[in-house]
C-alpha positions as CSV (number, residue, x, y, z in Angstrom):
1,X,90.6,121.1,112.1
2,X,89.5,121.2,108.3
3,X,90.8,124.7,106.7
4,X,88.2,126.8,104.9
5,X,88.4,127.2,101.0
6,X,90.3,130.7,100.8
7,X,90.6,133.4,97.7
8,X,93.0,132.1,95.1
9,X,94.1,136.1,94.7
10,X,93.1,135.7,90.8
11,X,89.9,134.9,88.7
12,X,90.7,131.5,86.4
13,X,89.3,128.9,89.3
14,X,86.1,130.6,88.9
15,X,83.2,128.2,88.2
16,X,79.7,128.2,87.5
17,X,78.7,124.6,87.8
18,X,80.9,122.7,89.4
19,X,82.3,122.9,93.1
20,X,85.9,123.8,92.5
21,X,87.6,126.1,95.8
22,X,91.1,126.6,97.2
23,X,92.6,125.4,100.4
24,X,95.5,125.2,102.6
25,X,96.8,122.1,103.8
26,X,95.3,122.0,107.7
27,X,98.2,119.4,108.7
28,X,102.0,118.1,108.0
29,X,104.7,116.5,108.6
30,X,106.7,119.6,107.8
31,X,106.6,123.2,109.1
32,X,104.6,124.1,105.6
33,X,101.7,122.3,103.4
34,X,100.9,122.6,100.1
35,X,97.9,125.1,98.9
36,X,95.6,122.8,96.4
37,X,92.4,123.2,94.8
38,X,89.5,120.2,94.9
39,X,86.8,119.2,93.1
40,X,83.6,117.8,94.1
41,X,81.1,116.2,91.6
42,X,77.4,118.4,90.6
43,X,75.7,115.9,92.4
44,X,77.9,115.2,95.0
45,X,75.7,116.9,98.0
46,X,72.7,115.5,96.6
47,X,73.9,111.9,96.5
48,X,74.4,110.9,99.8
49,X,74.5,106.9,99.2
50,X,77.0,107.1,96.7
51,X,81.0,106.4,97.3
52,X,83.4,108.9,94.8
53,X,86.6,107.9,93.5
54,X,89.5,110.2,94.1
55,X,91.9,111.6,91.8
56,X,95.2,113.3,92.7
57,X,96.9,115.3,90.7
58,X,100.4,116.5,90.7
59,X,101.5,118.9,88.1
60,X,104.5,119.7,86.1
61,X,107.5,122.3,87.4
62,X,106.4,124.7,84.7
63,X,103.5,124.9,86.4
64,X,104.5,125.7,89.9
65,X,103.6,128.8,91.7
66,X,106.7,131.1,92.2
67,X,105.2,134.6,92.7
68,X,102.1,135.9,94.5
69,X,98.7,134.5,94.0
70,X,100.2,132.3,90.9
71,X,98.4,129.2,91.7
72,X,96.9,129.6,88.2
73,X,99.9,128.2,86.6
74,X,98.9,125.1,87.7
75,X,95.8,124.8,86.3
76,X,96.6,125.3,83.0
77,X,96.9,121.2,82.1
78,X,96.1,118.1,83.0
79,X,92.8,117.3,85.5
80,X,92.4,120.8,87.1
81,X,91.6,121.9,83.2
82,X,89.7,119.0,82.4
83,X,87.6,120.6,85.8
84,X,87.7,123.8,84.2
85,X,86.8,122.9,80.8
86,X,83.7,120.9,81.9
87,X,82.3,124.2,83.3
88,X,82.5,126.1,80.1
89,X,81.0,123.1,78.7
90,X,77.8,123.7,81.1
91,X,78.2,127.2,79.9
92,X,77.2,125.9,76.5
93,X,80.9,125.8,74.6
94,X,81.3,123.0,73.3
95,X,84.2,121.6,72.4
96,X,85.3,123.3,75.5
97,X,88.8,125.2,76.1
98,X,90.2,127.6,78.4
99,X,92.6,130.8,78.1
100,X,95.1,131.0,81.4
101,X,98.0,133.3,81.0
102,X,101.2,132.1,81.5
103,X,102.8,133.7,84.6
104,X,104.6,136.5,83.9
105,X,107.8,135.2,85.2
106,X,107.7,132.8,81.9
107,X,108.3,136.4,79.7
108,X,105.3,134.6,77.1
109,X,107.6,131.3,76.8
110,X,106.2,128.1,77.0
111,X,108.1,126.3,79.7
112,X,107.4,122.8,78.1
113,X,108.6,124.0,75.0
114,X,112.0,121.3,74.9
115,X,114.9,121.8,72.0
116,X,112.3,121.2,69.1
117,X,110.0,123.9,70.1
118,X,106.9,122.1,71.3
119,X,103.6,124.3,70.9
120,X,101.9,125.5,74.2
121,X,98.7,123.0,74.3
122,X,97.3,125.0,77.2
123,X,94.3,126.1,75.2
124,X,93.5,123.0,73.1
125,X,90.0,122.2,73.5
126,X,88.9,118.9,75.4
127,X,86.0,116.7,74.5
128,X,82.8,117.0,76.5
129,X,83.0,113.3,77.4
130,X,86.3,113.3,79.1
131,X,84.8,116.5,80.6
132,X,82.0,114.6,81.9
133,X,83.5,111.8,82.9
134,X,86.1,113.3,85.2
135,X,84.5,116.2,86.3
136,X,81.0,113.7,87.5
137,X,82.7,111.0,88.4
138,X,85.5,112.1,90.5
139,X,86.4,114.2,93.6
140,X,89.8,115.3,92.3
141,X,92.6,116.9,94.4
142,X,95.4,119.4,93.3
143,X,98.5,120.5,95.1
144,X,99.8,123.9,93.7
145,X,103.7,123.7,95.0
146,X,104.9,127.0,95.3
147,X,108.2,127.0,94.4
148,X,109.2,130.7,94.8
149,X,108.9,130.2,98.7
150,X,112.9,129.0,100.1
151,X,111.4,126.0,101.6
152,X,109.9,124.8,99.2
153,X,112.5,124.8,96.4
154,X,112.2,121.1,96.3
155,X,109.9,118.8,93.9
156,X,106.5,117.2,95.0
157,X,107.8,115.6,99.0
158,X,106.4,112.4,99.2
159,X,105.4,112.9,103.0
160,X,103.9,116.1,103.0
161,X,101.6,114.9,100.0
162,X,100.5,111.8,101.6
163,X,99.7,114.2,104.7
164,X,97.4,116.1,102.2
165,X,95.8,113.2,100.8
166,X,95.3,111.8,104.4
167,X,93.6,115.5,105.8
168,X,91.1,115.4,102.7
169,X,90.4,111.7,104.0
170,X,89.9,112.7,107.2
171,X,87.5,115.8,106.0
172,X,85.3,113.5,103.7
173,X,85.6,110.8,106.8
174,X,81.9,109.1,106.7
175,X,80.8,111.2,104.2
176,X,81.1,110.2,100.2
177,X,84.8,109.2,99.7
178,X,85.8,105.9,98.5
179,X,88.7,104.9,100.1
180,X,89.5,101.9,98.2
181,X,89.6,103.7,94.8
182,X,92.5,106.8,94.5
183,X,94.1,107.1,91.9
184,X,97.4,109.3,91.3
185,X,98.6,111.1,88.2
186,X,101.0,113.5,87.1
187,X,103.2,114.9,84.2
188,X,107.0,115.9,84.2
189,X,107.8,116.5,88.0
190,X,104.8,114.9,88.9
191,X,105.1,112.1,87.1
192,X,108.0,111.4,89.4
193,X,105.8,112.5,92.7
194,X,103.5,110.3,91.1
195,X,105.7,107.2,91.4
196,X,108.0,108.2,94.4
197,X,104.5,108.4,96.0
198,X,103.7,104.9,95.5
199,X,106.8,103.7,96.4
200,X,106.9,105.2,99.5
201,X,103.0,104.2,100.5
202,X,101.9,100.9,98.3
203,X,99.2,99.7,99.8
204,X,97.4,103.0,99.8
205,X,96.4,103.6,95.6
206,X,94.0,102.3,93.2
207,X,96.1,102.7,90.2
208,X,99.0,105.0,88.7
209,X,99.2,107.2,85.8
210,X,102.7,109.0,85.3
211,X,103.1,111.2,82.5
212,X,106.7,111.6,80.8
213,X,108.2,110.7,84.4
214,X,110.6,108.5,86.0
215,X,111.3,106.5,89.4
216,X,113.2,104.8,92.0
217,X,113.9,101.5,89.7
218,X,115.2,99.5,92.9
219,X,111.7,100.2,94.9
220,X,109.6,99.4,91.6
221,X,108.6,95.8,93.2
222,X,106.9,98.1,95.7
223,X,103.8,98.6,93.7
224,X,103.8,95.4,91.4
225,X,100.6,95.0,92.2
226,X,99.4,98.1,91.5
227,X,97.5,98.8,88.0
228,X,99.5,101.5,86.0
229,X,99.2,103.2,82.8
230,X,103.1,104.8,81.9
231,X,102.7,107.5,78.9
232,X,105.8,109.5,77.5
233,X,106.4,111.4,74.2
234,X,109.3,109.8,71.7
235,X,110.5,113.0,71.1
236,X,110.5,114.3,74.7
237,X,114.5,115.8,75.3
238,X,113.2,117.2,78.6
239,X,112.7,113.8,79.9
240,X,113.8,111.5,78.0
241,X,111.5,108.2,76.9
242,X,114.5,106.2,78.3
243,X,113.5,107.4,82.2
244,X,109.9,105.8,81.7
245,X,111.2,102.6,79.8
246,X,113.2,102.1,82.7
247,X,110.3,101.8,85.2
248,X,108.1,99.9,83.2
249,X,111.2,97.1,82.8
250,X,111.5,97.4,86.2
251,X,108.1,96.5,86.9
252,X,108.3,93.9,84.2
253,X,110.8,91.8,85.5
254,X,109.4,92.4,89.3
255,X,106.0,90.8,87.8
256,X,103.5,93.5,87.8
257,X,100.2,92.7,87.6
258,X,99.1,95.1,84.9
259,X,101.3,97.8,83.5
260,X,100.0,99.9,80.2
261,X,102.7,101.7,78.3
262,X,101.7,104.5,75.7
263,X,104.2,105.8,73.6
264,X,103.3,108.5,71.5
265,X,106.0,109.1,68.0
266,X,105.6,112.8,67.4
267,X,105.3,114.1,70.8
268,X,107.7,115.8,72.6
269,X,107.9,116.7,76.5
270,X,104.0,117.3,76.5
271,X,102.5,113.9,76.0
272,X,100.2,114.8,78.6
273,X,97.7,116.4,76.6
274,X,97.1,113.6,74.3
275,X,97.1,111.2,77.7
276,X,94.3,113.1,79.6
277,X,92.4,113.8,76.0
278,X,92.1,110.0,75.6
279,X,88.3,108.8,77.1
280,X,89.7,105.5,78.1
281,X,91.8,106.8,80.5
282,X,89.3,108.3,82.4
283,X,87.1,105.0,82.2
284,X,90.1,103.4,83.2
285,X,90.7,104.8,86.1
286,X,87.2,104.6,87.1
287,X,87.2,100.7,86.9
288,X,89.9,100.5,89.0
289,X,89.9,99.0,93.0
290,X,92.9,99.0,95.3
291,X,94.0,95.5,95.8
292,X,94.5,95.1,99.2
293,X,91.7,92.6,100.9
294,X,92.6,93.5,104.5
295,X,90.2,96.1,105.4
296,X,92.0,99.9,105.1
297,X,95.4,98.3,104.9
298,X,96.8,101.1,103.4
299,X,94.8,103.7,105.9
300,X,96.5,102.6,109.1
301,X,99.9,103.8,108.8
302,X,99.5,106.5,106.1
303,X,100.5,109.7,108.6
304,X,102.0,109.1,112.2
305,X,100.0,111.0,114.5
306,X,103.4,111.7,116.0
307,X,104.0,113.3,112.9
308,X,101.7,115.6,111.9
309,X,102.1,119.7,112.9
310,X,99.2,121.8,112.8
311,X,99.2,124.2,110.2
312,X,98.3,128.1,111.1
């Protein structure tokens, strides 16, 4: 049974001009889901014929919920403020920015902030065009992983998010969702759920876009054939540059098809911001196809039936 969007408890998701609500995970292969907002595109109802890319996005532990009704720390980077951004765009700012507290657990400090100091980019402004292209061209999907709850004191679990994914499948099933085009992204934390999701289902995404990440090395020749674009600060001592270096070799010597690396000198942990800023990573993901010729090879064994608990 498909859950109902809900009250987020706070007033940042609002949105004028673009569908943006606030679920529950219906179904998982765990005793507990993950809460996540999704995105459909303006002319999503009214274009019926038309298949929509997917985007999931898996944020950073900084921007984790850990008290009540905090899911707004996780809209603060990445695609759910490119979402955001595009409405106040419609609204008529232009370039377009938004203003989310940090939570109040974070006492005002910026929890990307690394040895050197790095500035909170939360409110930097993003260009209408990667507003537009995102926000029209994508249904996006993100998990808000509350981390003040004693279960789920863990990172980004590989099979409750492929569960998630899977439910919004089943939701959109025969409606506008193209299956052969997801794509995953994430920064920090979820640039690891990012790759340790891959890993885990191959045959399933479009292309990959970690953020100042890392991954399982040994399982890299997993998704060889998988188009990925790697990005990481030099100057990141969060994570450090070395972590993504080691994937992309990895991938390298396993014979990837096609595997972008960005390296960007005078960033520090948030490389992100630059990353999701850049118009040719949108269009890039939006060119991309799964490449898997058998029909729904990567559908058929996504989620166990025997698997999956009912959420209530």
């Amino acid at each position: 049974m498909a859950s109902a969007p809900k009250d987020p408890g706070h007033p940042y998701a609002h949105t004028s001009h673009i569908s943006f609500n606030f679920y529950s995970q219906p179904t998982s292969p765990a005793p507990y889901g993950y809460e996540h907002y999704i995105s459909l595109p303006p002319s999503y109802s009214t274009s019926p014929e038309k298949q929509w890319p997917l985007i999931l996005f898996l944020h950073g532990a900084g921007e984790s919920q850990r008290g009540k009704h905090e899911s707004y720390a996780s809209l603060c980077h990445g695609i759910p403020k490119i979402i955001l951004c595009y409405d106040r765009y419609k609204d008529g700012m232009d370039p377009p920015r938004i203003e989310i507290p940090l939570a109040p657990r974070l006492r005002g400090q910026n929890p990307n902030r690394g040895k050197s100091g790095d500035a909170d980019l939360s409110e930097a402004a993003v260009s209408a065009e990667v507003c537009k292209v995102v926000a029209e061209e994508f249904v996006t999907v993100t998990p808000s992983l509350d981390m003040g709850k004693k279960a789920h004191r863990v990172p980004f679990e590989d099979g409750i998010t492929r569960s998630l994914v899977h439910a919004e499948l089943e939701r959109k099933k025969g409606a506008n969702m193209q299956l052969v085009q997801i794509t995953v992204t994430g920064f920090s934390m979820g640039g690891y759920g990012t790759w340790d999701l891959a890993v885990s289902t191959p045959e399933r995404f479009a292309s990959l876009m970690p953020i100042c990440g890392g991954g399982d090395t040994i399982r890299a020749k997993n998704i060889k054939h998988v188009p990925q674009w790697v990005h990481h600060g030099e100057r990141d001592d969060i994570i450090p540059i070395s972590a993504s270096k080691k994937m992309v070799t990895a991938l390298e010597r396993a014979g990837a098809m096609e595997v972008r690396f960005s390296v960007y000198a005078e960033d520090g942990h948030d490389s992100w911001t630059r990353a999701y800023g850049d118009i040719r990573v949108g269009e890039w993901m939006l060119g991309q196809r799964r490449r898997n010729d058998e029909k729904d090879g990567g559908d058929r064994t996504f989620v166990r039936a025997e698997n999956k608990v009912q959420i209530v």
